[in-house]
Every structure is written in C-alpha cells, then in structure tokens.
N, C-alpha and C positions, 0 to 999 in steps of 0.2 A: 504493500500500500504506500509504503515510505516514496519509492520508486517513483510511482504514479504521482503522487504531489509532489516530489521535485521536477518532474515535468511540466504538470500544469505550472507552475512558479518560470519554470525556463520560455514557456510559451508567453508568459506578460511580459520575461526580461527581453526577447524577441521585438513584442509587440511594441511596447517601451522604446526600445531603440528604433523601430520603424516610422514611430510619431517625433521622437527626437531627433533624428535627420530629416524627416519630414519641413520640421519647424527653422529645422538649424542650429539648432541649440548646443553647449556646450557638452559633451557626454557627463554624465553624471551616473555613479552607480545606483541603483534600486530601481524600482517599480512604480509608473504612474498609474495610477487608476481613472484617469482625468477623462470625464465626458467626450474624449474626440472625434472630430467622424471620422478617423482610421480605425478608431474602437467599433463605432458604429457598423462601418461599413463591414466589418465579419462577423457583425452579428447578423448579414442581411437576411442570411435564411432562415437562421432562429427567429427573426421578426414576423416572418409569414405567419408563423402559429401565436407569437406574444400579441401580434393585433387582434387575434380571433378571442382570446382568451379575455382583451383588455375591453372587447369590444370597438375596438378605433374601425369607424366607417374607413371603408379603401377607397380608393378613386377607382371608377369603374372602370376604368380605360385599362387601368393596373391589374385589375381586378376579375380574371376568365374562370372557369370551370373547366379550362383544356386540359389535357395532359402536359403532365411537366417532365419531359424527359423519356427516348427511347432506351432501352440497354439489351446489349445482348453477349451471351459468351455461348462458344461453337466452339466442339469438335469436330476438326475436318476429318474428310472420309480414313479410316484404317487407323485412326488417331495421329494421321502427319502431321499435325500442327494444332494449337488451342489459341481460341485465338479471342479479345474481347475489348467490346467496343461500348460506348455512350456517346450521345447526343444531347445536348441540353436546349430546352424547349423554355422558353420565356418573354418577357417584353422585348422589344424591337430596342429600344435603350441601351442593351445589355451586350452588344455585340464590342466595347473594346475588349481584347483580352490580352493575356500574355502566358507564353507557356513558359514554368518555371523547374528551375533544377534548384534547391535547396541540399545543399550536404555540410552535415555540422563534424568538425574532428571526436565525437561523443566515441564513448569505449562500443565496440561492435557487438561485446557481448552483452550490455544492457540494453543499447540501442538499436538493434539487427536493422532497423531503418533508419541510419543516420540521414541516408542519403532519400530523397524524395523528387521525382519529375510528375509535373504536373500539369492539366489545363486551367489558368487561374483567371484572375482580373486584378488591374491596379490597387496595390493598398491591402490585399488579402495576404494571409498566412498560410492556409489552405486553398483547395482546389473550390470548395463552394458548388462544384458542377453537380456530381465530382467524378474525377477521374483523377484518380492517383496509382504510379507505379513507384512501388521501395525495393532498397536496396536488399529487404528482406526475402526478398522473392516474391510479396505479395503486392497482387495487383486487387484495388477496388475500387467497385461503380458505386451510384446510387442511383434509386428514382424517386423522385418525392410521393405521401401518402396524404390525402387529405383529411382531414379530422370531420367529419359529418356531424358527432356528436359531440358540442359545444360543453357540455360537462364535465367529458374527462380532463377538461383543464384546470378542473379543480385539482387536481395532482401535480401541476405546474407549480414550481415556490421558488421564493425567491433564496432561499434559503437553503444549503445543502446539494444541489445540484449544479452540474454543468452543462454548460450551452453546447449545441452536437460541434460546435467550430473547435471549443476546446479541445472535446472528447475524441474530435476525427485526426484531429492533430496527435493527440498523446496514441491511439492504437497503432496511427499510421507507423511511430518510430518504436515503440515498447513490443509491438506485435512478432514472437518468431512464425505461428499459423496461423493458420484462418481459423481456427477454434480461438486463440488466444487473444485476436484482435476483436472476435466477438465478445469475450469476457469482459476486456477491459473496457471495450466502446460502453457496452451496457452499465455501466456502473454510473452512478450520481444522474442519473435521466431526466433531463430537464422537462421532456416533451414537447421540446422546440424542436423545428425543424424534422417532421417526422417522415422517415424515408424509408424506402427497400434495400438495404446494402447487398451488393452481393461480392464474396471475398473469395479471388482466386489465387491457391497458392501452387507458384511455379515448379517447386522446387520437387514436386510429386508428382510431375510428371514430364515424360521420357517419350520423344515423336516416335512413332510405328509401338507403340510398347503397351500393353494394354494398360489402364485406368486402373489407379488403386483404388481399393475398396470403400475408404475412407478416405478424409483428411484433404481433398483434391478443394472441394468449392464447398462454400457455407452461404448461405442467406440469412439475413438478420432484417426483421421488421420491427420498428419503434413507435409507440403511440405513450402517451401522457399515461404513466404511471405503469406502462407495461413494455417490455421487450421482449421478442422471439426470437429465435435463432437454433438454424437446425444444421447439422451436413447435408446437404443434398448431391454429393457426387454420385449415389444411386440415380439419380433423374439426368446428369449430364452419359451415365451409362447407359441408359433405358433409351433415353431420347435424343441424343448427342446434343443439345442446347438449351439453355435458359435463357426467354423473354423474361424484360423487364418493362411494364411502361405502366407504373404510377397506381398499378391497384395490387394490394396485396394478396399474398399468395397461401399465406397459415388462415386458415379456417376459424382460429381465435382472434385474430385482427381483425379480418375482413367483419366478425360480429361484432366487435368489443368498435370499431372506428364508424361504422353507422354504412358501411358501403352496400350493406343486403337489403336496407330500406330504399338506399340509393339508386341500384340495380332494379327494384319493383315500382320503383316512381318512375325514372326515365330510359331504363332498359339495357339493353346487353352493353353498350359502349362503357357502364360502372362493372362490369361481369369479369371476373376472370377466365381466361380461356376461350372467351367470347367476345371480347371488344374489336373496332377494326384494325389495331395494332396487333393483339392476340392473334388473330387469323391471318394476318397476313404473314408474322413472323411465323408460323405452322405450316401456310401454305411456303412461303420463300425460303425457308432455313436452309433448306438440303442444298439451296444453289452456291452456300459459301465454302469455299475452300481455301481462299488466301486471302491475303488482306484488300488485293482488287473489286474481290466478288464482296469482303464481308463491306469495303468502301462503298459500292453500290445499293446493297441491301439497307443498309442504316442511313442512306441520303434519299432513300425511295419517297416518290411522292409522284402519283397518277391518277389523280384524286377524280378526273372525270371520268375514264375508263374501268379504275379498278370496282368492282364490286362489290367489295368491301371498304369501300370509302360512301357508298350508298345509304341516304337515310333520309326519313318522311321530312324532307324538305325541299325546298323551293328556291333555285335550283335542285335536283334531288341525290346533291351530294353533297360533302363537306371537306376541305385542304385541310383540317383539321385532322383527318383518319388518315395521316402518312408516316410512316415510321417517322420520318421530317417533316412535321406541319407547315401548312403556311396560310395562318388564319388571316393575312393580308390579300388574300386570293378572293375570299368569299364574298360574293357583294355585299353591298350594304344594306340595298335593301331587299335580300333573301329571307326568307322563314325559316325560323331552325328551333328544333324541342328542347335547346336551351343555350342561352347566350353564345356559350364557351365551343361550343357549333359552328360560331357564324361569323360575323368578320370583324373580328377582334386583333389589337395588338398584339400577337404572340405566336412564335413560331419557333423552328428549327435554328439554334443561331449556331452551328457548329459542326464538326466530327470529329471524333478523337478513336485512335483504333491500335491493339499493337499486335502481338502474335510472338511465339516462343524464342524465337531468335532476337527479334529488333527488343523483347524484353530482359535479356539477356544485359543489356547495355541502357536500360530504361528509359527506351526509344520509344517511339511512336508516330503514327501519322494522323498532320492534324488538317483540317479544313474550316477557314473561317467564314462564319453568312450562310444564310439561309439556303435552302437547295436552293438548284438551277439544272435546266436541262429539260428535263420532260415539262415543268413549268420555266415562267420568265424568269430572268432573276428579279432579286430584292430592291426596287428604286426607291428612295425617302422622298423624291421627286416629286413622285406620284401616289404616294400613300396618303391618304386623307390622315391619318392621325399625326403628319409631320409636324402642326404646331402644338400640338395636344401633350406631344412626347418629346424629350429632349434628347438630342442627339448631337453635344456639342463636339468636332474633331473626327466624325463620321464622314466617309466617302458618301457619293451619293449613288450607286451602283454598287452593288456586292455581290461581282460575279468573281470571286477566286477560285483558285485552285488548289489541289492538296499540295502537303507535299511533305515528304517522310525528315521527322528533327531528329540532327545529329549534335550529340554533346559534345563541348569542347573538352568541358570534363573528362577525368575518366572517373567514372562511375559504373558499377555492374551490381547486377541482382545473384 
C-alpha cells in the first residue's frame, strides 16, 4: 500500500512541476494543490460523471448520448500477430493532440512501467483516451460507460478516493499483469470517469504459439461504488477478438448502471452484442490480420450503405453507427429516436493501433481527425457548430494520414 501512495504523491510532484514550468516559476521542492486549469484539465474525464453527480446542466452542444469510443483487440488468423487498437469519439474541440513517451529513471522492479507511450492532449499526465503502451508489457484501452442511474453517485466522496486520472496513472507504472493493474486500478474508486478497460498483456504471448490459458487479457468495468474485472483470455480463445464500444459487458454493471432500462426504452443500439458497433465488429473482425486491415476496420464508416448503420429515422440512417462516427454528417434537420443519433458535435477524432512487434518498442500507428474516404473529410468551414464550439489553432480540413511513430528513445516492452 506504502508503494501505491508514494506514487500517487510522485504523480502531484509530476503535476506540480508541469504547472511550474507552465507559469515559469522558480523550481521549488513540494507539492501545489493550487486550483489550476493544468489541475483541471486531467480531471477532464472525471468531470463527465462529477457534473452528473453535482447536477451542473451541460451545454447541449457538449452534451450527446453517442458512443464515446471504439476498441478492439484481435487475434490474427493461426495467432500471427495480436494486435489492439482505440478510437476516441468526442467533441469536434478535442482534436489537438500529442502522442507522448514518458520514461522516468524509477527502479524497474517496483516500476515494470517506468516507461509509458501514449495518445494524449496538451497539459495531461495521462492518455485520457486512452491508449497507453508500458514498458511492462502491458498494453491498455478504455471505452467510457455511462451512468443511467443518477444515484449510484451517492458513492462518489470527496473523501478517500481517487480520481481514475490518478489511479490510471499509478497501475499504468506499479502494474507487472493484467490481473495486477486491475487490482490496483480498483482501489480508492472514485466513480469518476466510469469506463470499460481492457488490459492486454504482451508478454504471454508468443506469434504462431497457441494462447495461454490464462493471464493473456482482463477486462475491468467501473461504476460509483463498484468495480468488475475478470480474465477473459477464454473469449479472445473462443472468438479470436474483443469489441469495445461504451456498453458494458459483466451482466452486474450492465444492471447495477441502468443500461437494461436503457436498452427497453430506446433499443438494441444501449444492447450488448447488439448495437450497430457490436454487429459490425462480428460481422468485420475476421477481415483483420495486420495492422492495415485492423487501420481500416477501426476508421470504418459507411453509414448510408451499411445496414447496420440503419435506424427509424429520417434520413433512415445514422454517421453515428461507424466504428468512426461522424455525427457532423447527419442533417440537421433529420429525425432521430434520440439526440445522440443525429447531428451533433461528436465524432471519430483519431486512430491509434499497435501489434506484437511495433509493441515491442512501444510503437504504434496513429491517425489524426475524423474519418475520410468513404465519407468527406472533416471541414470546420462548413460545420454549422463552428461558432458554437471552439477550435482555437485548428486546420480547417482534417484530411491526414497515418503514419506509424518511431521513438527517439530507446524504450522496449
């Protein structure tokens, strides 16, 4: 335990000096606690759930019902490669980013992840996405869960808990497996930020070699006052892949989070194994085998032909139902069975993808902005929410292209 609160304490002396160069200030030893918005801004995604809790009306604009976040991890065919990928789905705002390599000199045997490569944003400590690879061997996503049921934030306190920014931080570096970074993540639960994690650990498995039995991928779901987490390398055996996208997967959350009332109000797209991300990752998965095919499947979006992008609306489909959304697609004035359906600020703003070798070297391939190709790309030009939303330092087209980061560093998993 000792361990664990000297980390937390090393993640404010971190923070601390980030707002102190920040400012300019002369270094000084200790710890500020000081209302920053450096502080702020890592709390961004614990705030999603401290406004629901506090009550604070959202700005609607802010404010969707979409999915936040595709993920997927894949065994290619004969087990040649494992390979795993995230998308992060949010406001059109949200596209500066920076992809970071953190490596602190920390002793390797309390630290097995000194070293951390990540997809971040300006001013964060963590990935926020997330997509994080360590030097541990462990690679992990998240998708966010939504909280349906406004009262289990009565387990929210100010007191006693950590925020998931802390906590994703301290597993990311203290963690040797995927069992041991679910242990530790779960402790002190703030019920901020409540997500799907899913933790793949490299170091257990071996390309053309069969899957070990155990210990290979964990999933961890988090809600106010409860967390799950199980092994599921049995299901990456059974069915070579694990979707992720924003609903959860233990049959205790999905009840205890409100998403089964959710599902009987507005239907299969709150469903597991049912929504139009669910089915299309079911129908597509078998087409990945390398980081090409799995680059294609996670930037997917054919939202007028696919048929599972279909639903009783007007138009009678949604850019929303893409592994890559792009809720800037949908007119305005469409009909949709609920907001988060229809042409709203939020979409696809990314890809991030690695596979057993490029993690090796805690590589990966990233792609910034929204899809493109089967649709337009992303113009701020022409989006009606351009005054609505701020997007200072923004291109005004966001047609990029991938392309695979190599560290200067040497750093390896």
């Amino acid at each position: 335990l000792d361990s664990l609160h000297s980390k937390v304490n090393r993640t404010y002396h971190q923070l601390t000096g980030l707002i102190d160069g920040y400012e300019a200030r002369p270094i000084a030893p200790g710890i500020s606690y000081e209302m920053h918005p450096v502080l702020l801004m890592n709390w961004n995604g614990d705030f999603y759930d401290l406004e629901k809790k506090l009550n604070k009306s959202r700005d609607p604009v802010q404010d969707q019902l979409g999915g936040r976040c595709s993920g997927l991890i894949k065994v290619a065919p004969n087990n040649a490669d494992l390979l795993i990928s995230q998308v992060t789905m949010s406001g059109f705002q949200n596209m500066l980013r920076v992809l970071k390599l953190y490596k602190f000199g920390y002793d390797k045997e309390f630290f097995p992840g000194y070293a951390t490569s990540m997809a971040s944003y300006p001013g964060l400590l963590y990935s926020s996405d997330d997509f994080a690879l360590m030097s541990s061997g462990l690679a992990v996503i998240e998708t966010t869960i939504s909280v349906f049921d406004v009262s289990l934030f009565n387990n929210t306190q100010a007191v006693g808990q950590l925020p998931t920014w802390i906590r994703a931080i301290v597993a990311n570096q203290m963690a040797r497996d995927a069992r041991e970074w679910c242990k530790i993540y779960a402790k002190y639960n703030s019920g901020t930020y409540n997500n799907q994690w899913a933790v793949l650990d490299y170091n257990k498995f071996t390309p053309n070699k069969p899957l070990p039995e155990y210990g290979l991928f964990y999933v961890l779901e988090q809600l106010p006052g409860t967390v799950v987490y199980e092994d599921l390398t049995w299901f990456l055996e059974k069915y070579s892949y694990f979707p992720s996208y924003n609903i959860p997967y233990f049959k205790k959350i999905t009840q205890i989070s409100g998403f089964i009332n959710q599902g009987k109000k507005l239907g299969d797209w709150f469903v597991w194994g049912k929504s139009p991300r669910a089915r299309i990752f079911e129908r597509d998965h078998h087409t990945v085998t390398d980081l090409d095919s799995l680059t294609k499947l996670m930037r997917y979006n054919n939202y007028q032909k696919d048929e599972f992008s279909r639903c009783n609306c007007n138009p009678p489909y949604s850019a929303e139902a893409g592994i890559s959304a792009r809720g800037d697609l949908n007119p305005a004035n469409g009909t949709y069975e609920f907001p988060g359906q229809g042409h709203v600020n939020h979409g696809a703003l990314d890809y991030k993808g690695t596979n057993a070798s490029m993690m090796k070297k805690l590589e990966f391939r990233a792609q910034g902005g929204p899809t493109w190709g089967t649709v337009p790309p992303f113009r701020w030009s022409t989006f009606d929410f351009k005054d609505k939303v701020k997007h200072i330092g923004h291109p005004d087209e966001w047609k990029f292209d991938w392309f695979d980061l190599k560290w200067e560093t040497d750093v390896h998993a």
